[in-house]
N, C-alpha and C positions, 0 to 999 in steps of 0.2 A: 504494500500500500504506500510506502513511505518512497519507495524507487520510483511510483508510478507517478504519485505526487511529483515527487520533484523532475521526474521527466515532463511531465506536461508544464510546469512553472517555467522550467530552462525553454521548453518548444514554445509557449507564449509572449515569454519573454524576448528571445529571438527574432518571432512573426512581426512584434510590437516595435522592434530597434530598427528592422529593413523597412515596415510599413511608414515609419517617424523619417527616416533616412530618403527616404523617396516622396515623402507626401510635399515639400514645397516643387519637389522641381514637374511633379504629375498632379499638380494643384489638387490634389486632395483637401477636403474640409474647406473650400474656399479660401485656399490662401494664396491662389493668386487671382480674385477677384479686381483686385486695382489693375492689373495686368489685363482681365477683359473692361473691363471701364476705360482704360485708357485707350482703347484698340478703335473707340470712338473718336472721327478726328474731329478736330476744334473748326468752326466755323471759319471759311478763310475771311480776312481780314484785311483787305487791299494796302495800307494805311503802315501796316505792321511786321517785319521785320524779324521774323521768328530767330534770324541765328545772330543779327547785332543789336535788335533794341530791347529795353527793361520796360519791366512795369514796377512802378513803384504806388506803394500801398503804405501810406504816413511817413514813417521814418524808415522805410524799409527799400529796398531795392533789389529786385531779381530779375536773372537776366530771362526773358522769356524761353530761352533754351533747355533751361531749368525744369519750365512747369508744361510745355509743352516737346516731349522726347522726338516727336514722330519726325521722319529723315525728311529733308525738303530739297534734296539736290535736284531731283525733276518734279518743279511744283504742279503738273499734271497729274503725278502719279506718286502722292507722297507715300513713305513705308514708314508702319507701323511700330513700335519701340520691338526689341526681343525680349521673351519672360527672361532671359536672364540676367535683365536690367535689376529687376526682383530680386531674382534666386542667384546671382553672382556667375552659376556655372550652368552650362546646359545642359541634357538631360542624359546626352553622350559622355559627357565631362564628370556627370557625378558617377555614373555606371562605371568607370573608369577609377575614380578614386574611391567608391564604393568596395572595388574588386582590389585593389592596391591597401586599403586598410584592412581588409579581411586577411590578404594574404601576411601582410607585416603583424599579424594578430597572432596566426600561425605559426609564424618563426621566431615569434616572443615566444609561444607558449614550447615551442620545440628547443628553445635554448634554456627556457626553465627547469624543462621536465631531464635534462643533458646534465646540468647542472646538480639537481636534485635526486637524481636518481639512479643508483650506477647499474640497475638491469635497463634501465630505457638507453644509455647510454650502448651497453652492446649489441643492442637488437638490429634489424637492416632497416632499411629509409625508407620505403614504405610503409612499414609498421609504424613505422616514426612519424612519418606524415597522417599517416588515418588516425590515430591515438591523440595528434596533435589539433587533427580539427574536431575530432571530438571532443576534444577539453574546452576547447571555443566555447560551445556552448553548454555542455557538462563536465566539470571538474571530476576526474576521477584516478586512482594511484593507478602506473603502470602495474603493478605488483602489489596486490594489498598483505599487508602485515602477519596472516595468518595463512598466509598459503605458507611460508617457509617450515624445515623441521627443526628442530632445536629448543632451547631449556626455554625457561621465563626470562631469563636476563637475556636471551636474543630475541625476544620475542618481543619484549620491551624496546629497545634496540630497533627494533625494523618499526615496531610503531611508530617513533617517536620521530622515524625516518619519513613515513609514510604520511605524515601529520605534515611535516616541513615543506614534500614536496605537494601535496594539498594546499596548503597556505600559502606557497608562493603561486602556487597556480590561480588560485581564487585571486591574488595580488592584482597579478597578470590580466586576466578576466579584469577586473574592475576597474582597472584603470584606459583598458580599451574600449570599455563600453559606457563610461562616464561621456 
């Protein structure tokens, strides 16, 4: 019950970090609403000077460039701002750094688990990679403490071992998912 618990906490948690991670740049929850308001273009103006003149409002001065984004090099056919005037990156851009902090997530947790534990340390690189992206999103010892044979004082010992490399893992995990 308590495996299954926490495997569904880690799978929701997970769903909830890629959902959060992707929702400005696929406007989910209306958060690039100003981005379709904006897509509205501003009434032309004959008068008005979108890329050299200001408007100013009391003590204030902005350049119109500012409040109106839309491109006006062919004033026939002005373009649009891009969402990721908004969201900073585009939707390629974040897919990209998305897959770049996943991976650098993984070779935290495969340098941790190297560090921490001298059976993961001899095992081969595939074993190493699946174990490592499994820790990603369920922390768990290569070797838990009681498979080994021996007294109480080694068995003490491998816990106290298995505790460490848990804790650094969990470290790991929490600081890349902060």
């Amino acid at each position: 019950v308590v495996a299954t618990l926490q495997a569904v906490c880690s799978a929701t948690k997970r769903v909830a970090v890629i959902v959060a991670f992707f929702a400005p740049f696929l406007g989910l929850f209306s958060m690039l609403q100003h981005w379709v308001d904006e897509k509205i273009p501003w009434a032309e103006r004959k008068f008005i000077n979108i890329s050299t003149d200001f408007l100013y409002i009391n003590n204030v001065t902005v350049p119109w460039k500012e409040i109106n984004r839309w491109n006006y090099t062919d004033p026939t056919r002005p373009v649009p701002p891009h969402y990721s005037v908004y969201t900073g990156l585009s939707l390629g851009q974040a897919f990209f750094v998305f897959w770049l902090v996943s991976i650098l997530h993984t070779i935290t947790v495969c340098i941790a688990k190297t560090v921490t534990s001298s059976c993961y340390r001899r095992t081969n690189i595939v074993a190493k990679v699946f174990h490592s992206v499994e820790n990603c999103n369920l922390p768990n010892p290569w070797k838990d403490w009681d498979s080994i044979d021996g007294d109480v004082a080694e068995h003490k010992k491998a816990s106290t071992k298995v505790n460490r490399e848990m804790l650094v893992t969990m470290l790991v995990n929490l600081i890349w998912n902060s």
